[in-house]
N, CA, C and O atoms as a GROMACS GRO file, in nm:
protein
  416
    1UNK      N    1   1.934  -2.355  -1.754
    1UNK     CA    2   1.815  -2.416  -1.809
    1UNK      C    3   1.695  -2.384  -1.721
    1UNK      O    4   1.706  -2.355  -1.602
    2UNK      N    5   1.559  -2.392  -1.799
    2UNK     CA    6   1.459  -2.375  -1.718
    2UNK      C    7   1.345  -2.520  -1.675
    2UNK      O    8   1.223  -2.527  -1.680
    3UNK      N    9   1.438  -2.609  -1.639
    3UNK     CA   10   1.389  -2.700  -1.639
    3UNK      C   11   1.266  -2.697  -1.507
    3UNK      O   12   1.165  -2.766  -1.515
    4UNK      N   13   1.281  -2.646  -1.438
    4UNK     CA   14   1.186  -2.635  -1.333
    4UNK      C   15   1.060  -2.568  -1.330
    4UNK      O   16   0.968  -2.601  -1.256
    5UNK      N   17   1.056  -2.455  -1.431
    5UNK     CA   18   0.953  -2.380  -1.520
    5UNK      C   19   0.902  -2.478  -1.606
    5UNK      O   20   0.780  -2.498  -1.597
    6UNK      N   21   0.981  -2.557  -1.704
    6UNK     CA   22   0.904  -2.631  -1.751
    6UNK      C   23   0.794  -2.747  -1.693
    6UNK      O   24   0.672  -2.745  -1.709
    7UNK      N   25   0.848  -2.816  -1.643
    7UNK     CA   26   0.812  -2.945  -1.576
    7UNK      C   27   0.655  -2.847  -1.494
    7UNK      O   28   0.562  -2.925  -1.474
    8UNK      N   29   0.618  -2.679  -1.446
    8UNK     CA   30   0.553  -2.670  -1.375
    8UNK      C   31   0.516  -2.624  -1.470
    8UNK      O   32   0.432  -2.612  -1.381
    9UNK      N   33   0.483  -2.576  -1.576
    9UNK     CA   34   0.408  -2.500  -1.671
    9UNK      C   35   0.424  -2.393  -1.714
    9UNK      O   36   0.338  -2.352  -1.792
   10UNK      N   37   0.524  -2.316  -1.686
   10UNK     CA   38   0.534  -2.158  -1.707
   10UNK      C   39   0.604  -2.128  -1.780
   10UNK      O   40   0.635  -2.009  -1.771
   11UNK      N   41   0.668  -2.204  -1.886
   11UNK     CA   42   0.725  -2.157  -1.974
   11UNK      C   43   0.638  -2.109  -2.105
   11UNK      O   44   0.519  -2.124  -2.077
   12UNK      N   45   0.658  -2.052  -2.253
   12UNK     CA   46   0.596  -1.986  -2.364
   12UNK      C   47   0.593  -2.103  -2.405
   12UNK      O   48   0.659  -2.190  -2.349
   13UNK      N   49   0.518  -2.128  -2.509
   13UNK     CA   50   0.530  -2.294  -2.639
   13UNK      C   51   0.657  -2.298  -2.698
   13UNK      O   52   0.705  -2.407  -2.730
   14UNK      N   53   0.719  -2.189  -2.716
   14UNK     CA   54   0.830  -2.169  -2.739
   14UNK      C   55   0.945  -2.227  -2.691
   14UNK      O   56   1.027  -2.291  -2.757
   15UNK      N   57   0.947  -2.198  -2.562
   15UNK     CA   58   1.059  -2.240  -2.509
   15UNK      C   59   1.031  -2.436  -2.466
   15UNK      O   60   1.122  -2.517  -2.476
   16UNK      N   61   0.925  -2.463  -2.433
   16UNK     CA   62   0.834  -2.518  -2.354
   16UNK      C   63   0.959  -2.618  -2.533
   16UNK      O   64   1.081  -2.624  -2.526
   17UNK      N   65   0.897  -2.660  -2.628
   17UNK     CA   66   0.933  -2.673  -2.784
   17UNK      C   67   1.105  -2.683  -2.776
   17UNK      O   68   1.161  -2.788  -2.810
   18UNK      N   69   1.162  -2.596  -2.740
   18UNK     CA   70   1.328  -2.601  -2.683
   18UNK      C   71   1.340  -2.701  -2.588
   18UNK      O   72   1.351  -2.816  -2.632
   19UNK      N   73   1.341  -2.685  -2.470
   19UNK     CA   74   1.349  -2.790  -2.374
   19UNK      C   75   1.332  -2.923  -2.417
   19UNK      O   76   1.424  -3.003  -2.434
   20UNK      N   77   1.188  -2.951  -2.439
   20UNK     CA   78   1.159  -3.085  -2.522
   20UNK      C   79   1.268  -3.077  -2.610
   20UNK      O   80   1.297  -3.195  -2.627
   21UNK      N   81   1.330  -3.023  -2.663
   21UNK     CA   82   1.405  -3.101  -2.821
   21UNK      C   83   1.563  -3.095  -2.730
   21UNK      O   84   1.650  -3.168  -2.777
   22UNK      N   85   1.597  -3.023  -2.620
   22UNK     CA   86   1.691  -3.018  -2.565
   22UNK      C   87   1.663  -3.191  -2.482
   22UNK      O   88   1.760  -3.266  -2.491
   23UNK      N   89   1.564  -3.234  -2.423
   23UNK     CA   90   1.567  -3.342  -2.362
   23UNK      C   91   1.609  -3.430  -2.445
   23UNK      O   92   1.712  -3.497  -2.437
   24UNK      N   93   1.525  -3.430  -2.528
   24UNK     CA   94   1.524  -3.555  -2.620
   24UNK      C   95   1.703  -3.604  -2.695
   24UNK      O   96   1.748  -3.709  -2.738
   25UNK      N   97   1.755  -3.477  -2.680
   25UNK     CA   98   1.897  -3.518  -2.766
   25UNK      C   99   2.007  -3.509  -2.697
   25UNK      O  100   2.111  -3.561  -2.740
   26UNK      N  101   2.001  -3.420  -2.541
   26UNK     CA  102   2.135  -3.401  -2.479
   26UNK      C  103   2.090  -3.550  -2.329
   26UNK      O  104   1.969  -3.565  -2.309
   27UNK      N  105   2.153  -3.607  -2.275
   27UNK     CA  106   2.137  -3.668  -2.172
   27UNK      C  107   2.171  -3.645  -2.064
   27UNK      O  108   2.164  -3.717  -1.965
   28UNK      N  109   2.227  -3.501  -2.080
   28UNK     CA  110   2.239  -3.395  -1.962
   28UNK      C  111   2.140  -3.370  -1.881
   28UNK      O  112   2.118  -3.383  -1.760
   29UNK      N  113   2.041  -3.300  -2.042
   29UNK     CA  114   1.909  -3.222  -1.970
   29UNK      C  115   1.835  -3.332  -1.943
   29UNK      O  116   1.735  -3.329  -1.871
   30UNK      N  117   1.889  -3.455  -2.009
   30UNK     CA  118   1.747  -3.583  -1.994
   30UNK      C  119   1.761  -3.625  -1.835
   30UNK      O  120   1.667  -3.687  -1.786
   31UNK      N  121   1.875  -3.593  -1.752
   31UNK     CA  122   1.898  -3.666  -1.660
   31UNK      C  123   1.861  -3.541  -1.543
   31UNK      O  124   1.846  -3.572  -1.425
   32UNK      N  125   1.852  -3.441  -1.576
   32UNK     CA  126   1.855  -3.284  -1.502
   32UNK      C  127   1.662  -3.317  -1.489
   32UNK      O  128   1.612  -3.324  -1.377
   33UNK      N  129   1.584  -3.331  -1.604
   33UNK     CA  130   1.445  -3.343  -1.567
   33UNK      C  131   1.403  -3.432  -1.537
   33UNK      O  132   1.283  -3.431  -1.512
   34UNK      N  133   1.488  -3.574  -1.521
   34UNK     CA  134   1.421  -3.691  -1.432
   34UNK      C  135   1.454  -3.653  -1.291
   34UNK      O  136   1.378  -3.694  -1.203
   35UNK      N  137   1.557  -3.581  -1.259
   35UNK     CA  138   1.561  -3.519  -1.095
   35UNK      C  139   1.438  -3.407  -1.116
   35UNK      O  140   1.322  -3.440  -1.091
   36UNK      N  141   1.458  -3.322  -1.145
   36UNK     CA  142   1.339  -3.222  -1.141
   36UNK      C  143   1.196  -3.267  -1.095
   36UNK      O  144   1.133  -3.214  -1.003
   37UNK      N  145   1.142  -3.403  -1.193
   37UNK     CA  146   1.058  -3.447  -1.169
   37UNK      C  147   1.037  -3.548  -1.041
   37UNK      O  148   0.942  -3.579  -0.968
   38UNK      N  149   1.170  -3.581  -1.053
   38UNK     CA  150   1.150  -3.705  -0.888
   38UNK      C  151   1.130  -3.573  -0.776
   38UNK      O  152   1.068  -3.593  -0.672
   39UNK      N  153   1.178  -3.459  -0.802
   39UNK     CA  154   1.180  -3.345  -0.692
   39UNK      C  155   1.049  -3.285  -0.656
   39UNK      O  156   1.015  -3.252  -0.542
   40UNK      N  157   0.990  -3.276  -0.747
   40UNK     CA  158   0.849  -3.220  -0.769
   40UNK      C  159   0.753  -3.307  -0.691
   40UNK      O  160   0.687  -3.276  -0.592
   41UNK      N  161   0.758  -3.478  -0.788
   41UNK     CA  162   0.704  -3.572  -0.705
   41UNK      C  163   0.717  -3.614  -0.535
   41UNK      O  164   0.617  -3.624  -0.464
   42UNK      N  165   0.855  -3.636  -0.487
   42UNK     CA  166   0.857  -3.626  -0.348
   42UNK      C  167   0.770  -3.497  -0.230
   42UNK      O  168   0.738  -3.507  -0.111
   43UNK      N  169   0.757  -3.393  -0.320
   43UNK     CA  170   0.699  -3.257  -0.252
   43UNK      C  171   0.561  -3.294  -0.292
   43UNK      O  172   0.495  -3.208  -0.234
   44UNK      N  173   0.497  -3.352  -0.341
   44UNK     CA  174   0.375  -3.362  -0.382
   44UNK      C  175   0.338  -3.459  -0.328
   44UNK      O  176   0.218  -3.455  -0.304
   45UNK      N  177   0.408  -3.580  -0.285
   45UNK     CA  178   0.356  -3.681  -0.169
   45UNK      C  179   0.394  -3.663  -0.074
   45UNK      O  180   0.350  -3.745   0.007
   46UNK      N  181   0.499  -3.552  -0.008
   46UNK     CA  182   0.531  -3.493   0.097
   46UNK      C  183   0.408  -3.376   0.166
   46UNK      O  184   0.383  -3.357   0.286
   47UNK      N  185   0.350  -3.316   0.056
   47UNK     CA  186   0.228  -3.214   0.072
   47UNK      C  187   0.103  -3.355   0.103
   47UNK      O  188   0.061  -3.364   0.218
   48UNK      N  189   0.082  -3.395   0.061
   48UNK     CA  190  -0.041  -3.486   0.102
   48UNK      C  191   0.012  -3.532   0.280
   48UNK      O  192  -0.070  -3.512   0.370
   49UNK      N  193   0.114  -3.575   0.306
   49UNK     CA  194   0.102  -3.655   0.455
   49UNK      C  195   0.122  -3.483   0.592
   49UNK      O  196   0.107  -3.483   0.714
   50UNK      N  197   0.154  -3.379   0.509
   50UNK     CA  198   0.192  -3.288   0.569
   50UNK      C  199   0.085  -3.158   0.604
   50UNK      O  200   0.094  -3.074   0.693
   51UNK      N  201   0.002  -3.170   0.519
   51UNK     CA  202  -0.118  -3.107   0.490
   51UNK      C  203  -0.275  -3.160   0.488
   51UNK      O  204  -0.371  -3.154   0.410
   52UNK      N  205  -0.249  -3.211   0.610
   52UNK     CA  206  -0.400  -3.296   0.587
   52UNK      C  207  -0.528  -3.204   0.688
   52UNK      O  208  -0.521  -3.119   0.776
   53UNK      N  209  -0.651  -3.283   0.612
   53UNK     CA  210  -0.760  -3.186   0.663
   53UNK      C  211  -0.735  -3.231   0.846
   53UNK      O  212  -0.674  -3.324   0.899
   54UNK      N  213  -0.805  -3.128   0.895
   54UNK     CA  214  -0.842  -3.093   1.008
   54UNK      C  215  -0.929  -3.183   1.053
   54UNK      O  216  -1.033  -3.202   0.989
   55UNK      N  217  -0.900  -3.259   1.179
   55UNK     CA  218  -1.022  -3.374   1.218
   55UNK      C  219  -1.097  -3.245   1.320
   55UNK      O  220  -1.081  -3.129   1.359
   56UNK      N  221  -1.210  -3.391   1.330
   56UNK     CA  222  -1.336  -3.298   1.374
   56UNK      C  223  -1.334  -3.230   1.540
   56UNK      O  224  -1.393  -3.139   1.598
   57UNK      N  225  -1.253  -3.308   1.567
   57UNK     CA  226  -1.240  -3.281   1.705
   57UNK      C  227  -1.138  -3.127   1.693
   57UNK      O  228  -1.160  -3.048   1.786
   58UNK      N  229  -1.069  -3.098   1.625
   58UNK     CA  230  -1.015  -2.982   1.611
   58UNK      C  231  -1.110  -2.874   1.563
   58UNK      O  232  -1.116  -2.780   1.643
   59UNK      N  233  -1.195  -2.858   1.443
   59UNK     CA  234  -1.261  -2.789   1.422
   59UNK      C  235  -1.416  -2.795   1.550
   59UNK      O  236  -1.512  -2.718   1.542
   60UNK      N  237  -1.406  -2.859   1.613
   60UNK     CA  238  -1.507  -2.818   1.729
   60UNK      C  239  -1.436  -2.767   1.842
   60UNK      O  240  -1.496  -2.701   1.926
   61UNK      N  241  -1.324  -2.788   1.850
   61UNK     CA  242  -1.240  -2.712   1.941
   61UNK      C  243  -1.180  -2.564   1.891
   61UNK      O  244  -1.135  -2.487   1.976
   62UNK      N  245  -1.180  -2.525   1.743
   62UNK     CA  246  -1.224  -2.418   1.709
   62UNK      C  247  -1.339  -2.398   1.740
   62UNK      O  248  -1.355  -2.423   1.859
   63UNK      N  249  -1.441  -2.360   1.685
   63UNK     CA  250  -1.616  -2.346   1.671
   63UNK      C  251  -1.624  -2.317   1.864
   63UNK      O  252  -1.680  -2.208   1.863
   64UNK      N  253  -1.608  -2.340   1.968
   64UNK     CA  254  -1.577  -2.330   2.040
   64UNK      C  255  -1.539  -2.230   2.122
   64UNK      O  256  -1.603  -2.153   2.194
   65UNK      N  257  -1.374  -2.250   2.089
   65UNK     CA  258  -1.273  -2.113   2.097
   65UNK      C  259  -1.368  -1.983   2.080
   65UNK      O  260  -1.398  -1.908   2.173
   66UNK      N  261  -1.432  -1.963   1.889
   66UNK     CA  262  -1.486  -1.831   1.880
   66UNK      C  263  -1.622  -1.841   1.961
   66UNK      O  264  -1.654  -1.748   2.035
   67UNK      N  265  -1.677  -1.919   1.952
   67UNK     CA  266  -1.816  -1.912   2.063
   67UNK      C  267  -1.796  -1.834   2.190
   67UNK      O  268  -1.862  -1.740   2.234
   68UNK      N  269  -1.707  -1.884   2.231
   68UNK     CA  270  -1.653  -1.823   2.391
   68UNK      C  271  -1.579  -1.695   2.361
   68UNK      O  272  -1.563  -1.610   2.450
   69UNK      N  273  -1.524  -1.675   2.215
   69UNK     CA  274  -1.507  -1.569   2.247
   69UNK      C  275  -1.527  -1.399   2.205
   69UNK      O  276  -1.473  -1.291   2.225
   70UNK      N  277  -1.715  -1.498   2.090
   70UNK     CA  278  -1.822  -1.405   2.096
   70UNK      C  279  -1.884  -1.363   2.240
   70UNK      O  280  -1.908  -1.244   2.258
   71UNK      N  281  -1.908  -1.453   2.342
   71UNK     CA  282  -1.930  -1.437   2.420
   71UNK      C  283  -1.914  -1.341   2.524
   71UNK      O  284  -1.992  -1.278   2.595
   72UNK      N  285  -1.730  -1.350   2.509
   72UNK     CA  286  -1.677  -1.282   2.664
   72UNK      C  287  -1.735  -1.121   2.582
   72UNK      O  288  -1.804  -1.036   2.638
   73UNK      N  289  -1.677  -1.115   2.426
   73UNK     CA  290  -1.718  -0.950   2.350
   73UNK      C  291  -1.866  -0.910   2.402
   73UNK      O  292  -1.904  -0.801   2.446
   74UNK      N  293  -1.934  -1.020   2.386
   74UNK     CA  294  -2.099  -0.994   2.393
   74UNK      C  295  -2.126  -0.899   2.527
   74UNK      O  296  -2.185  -0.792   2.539
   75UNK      N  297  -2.039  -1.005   2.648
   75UNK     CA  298  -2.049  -0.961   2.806
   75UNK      C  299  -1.995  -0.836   2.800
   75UNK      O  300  -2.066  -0.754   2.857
   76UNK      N  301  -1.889  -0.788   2.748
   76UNK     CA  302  -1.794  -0.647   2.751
   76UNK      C  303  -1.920  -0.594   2.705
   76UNK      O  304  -1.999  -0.568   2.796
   77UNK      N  305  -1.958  -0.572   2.594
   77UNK     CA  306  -2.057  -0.463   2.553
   77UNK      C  307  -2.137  -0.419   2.630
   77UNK      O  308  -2.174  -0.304   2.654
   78UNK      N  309  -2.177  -0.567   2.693
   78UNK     CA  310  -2.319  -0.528   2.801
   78UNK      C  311  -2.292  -0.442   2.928
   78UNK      O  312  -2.351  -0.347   2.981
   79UNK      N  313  -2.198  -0.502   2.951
   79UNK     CA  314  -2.107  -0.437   3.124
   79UNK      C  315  -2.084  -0.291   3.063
   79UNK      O  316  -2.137  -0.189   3.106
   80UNK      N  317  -2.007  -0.298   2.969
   80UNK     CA  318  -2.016  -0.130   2.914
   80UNK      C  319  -2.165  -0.035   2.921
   80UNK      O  320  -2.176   0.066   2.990
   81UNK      N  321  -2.269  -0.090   2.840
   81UNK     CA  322  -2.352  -0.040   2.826
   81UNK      C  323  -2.491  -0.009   2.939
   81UNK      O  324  -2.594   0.057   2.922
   82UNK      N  325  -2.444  -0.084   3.051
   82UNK     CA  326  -2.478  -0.124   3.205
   82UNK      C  327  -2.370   0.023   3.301
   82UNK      O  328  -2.413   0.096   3.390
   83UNK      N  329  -2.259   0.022   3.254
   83UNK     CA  330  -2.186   0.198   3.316
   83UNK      C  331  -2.241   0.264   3.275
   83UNK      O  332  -2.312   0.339   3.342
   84UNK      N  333  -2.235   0.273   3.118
   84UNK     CA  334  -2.294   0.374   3.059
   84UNK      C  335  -2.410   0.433   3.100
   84UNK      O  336  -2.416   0.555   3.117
   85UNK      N  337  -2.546   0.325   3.125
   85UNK     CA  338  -2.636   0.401   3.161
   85UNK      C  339  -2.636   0.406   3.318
   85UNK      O  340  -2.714   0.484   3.371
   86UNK      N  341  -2.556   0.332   3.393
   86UNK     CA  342  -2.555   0.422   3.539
   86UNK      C  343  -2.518   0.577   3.566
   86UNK      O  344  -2.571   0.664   3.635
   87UNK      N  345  -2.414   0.576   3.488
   87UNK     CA  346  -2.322   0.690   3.431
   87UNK      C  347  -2.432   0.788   3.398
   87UNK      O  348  -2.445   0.886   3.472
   88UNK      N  349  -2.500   0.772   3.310
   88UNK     CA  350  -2.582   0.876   3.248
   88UNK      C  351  -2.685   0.887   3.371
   88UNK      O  352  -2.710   1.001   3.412
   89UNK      N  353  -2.740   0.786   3.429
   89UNK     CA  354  -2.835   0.791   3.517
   89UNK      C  355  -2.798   0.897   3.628
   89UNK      O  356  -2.864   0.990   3.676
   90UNK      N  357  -2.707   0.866   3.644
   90UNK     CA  358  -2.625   0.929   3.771
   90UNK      C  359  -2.640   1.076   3.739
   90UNK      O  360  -2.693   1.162   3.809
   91UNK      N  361  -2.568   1.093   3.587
   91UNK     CA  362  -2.558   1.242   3.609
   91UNK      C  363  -2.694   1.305   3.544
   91UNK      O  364  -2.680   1.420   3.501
   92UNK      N  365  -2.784   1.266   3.535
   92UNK     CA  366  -2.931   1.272   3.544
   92UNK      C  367  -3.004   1.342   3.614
   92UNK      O  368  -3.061   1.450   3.601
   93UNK      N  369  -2.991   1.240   3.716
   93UNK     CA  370  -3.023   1.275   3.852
   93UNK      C  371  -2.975   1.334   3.940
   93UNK      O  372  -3.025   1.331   4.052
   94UNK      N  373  -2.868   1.401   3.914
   94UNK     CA  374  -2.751   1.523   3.938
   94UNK      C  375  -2.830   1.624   3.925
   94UNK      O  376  -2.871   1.699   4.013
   95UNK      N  377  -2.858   1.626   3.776
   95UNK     CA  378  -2.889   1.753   3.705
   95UNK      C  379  -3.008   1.775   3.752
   95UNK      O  380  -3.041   1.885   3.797
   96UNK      N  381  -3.087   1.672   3.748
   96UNK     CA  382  -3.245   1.741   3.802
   96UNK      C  383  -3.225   1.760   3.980
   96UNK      O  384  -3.300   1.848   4.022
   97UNK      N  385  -3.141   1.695   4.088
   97UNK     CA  386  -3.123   1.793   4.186
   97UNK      C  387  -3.076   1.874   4.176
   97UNK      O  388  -3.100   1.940   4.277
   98UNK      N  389  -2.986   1.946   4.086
   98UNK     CA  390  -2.883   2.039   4.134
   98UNK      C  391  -3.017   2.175   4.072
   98UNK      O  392  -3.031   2.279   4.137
   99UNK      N  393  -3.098   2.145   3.945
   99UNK     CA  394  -3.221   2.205   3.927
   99UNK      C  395  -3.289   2.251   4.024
   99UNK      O  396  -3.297   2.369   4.058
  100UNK      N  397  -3.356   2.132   4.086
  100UNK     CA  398  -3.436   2.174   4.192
  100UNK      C  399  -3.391   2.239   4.313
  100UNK      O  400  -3.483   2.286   4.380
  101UNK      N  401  -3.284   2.254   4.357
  101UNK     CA  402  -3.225   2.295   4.471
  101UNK      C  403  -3.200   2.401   4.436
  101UNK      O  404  -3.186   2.475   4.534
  102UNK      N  405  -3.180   2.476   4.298
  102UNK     CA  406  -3.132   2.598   4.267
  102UNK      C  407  -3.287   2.682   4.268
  102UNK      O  408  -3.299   2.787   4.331
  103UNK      N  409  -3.378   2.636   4.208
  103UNK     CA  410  -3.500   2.680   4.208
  103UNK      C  411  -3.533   2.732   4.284
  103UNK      O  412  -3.579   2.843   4.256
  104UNK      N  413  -3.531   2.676   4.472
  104UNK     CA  414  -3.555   2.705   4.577
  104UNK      C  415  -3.504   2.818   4.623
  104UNK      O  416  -3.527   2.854   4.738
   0.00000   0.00000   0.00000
């Protein structure tokens, strides 16, 4: 049986039309979709105490977290871009002595 499709929606009108007429007359299936449904229900007040929003003190302790750790990225770039131009400086000023000394 698709009693678990039904009860969630995914069955055709069709079948959806079966089931119903299967509930209504066997006390098999009548007793198979009052579990189904107590099953569904327990997970659905099990999802509410299990899934709750985020207090605030957590989302500022996120907000936080990435702040600091835009930050440390921010500092890397700079320290990079602080070699970089020593780096370039350096060999700069290489080039224009090693110029002038050749000139001579």
């Amino acid at each position: 049986m698709k009693m678990a499709e039904f009860i969630r929606g995914e069955l055709t009108p069709e079948e959806e039309m079966r089931i119903e007429k299967l509930i209504a007359t066997d006390p098999k299936a009548r007793a198979e979709y009052e579990e189904w449904q107590e099953f569904f229900g327990s997970l659905a007040l099990l999802s509410r105490y299990t899934h709750k929003p985020k207090s605030r003190q957590w989302r500022e302790a996120v907000r936080i977290k990435a702040e600091e750790e835009r930050y440390r990225k921010k500092k890397l770039i700079t320290g990079i871009g602080i070699i970089t131009g020593v780096i370039g400086g350096a060999a700069t000023a290489a080039a224009i002595t090693y110029l002038a000394i050749r000139r001579k």
